[in-house]
C-alpha positions in Angstrom: 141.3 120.7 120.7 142.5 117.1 120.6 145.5 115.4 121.8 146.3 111.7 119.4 148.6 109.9 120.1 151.6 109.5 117.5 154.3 106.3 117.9 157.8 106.7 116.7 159.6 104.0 115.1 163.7 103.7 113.7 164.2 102.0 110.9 166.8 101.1 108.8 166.4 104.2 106.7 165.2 106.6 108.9 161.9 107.0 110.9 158.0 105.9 110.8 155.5 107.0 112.7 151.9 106.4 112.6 148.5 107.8 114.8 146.6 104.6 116.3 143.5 106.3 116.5 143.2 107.3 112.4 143.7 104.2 111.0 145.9 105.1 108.0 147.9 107.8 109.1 151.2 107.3 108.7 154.4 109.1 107.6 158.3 108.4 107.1 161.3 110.5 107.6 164.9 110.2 107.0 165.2 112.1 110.4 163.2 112.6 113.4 162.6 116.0 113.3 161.6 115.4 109.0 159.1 112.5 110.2 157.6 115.0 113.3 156.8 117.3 110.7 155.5 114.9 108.0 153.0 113.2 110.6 151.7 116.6 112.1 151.0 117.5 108.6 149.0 113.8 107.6 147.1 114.3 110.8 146.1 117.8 109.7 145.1 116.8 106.4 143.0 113.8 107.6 141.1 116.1 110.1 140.5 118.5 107.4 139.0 115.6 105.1 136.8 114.1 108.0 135.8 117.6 108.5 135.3 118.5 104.7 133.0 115.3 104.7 131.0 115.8 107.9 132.3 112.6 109.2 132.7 112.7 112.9 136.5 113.1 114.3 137.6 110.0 116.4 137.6 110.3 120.4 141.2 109.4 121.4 141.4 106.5 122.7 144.9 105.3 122.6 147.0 105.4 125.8 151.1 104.5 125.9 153.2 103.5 128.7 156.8 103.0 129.3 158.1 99.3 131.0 161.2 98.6 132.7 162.7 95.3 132.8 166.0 93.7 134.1 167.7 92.2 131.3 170.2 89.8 132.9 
């Protein structure tokens, strides 16, 4: 069991999202719940091809945090 981190982003047209740690995973949505769904998937399918081609499976490495700042 792994745990990758996945970043969220709103564009004008819906959602992105991509994985940091599989370069090339990436997905869109026209809603958030449409682009959850579409990344889970992409991640699956890119495990299953590393898998199917006895490449090793990345160590996460990616890490995120949340700032606050005073906007005056």
């Amino acid at each position: 069991m792994r745990k990758f981190l996945v970043v969220y982003e709103k564009t004008k047209t819906g959602y992105s999202s991509y994985v940091p740690d599989l370069p090339g995973v990436i997905a869109t949505g026209k809603t958030k719940e449409k682009v959850e769904k579409n990344i889970f998937e992409a991640i699956q399918f890119h495990l299953q091809g590393l898998k199917e081609e006895k490449l090793p499976i990345p160590k996460p490495q990616a890490e995120s945090e949340v700032l606050v700042f005073a906007v005056n």
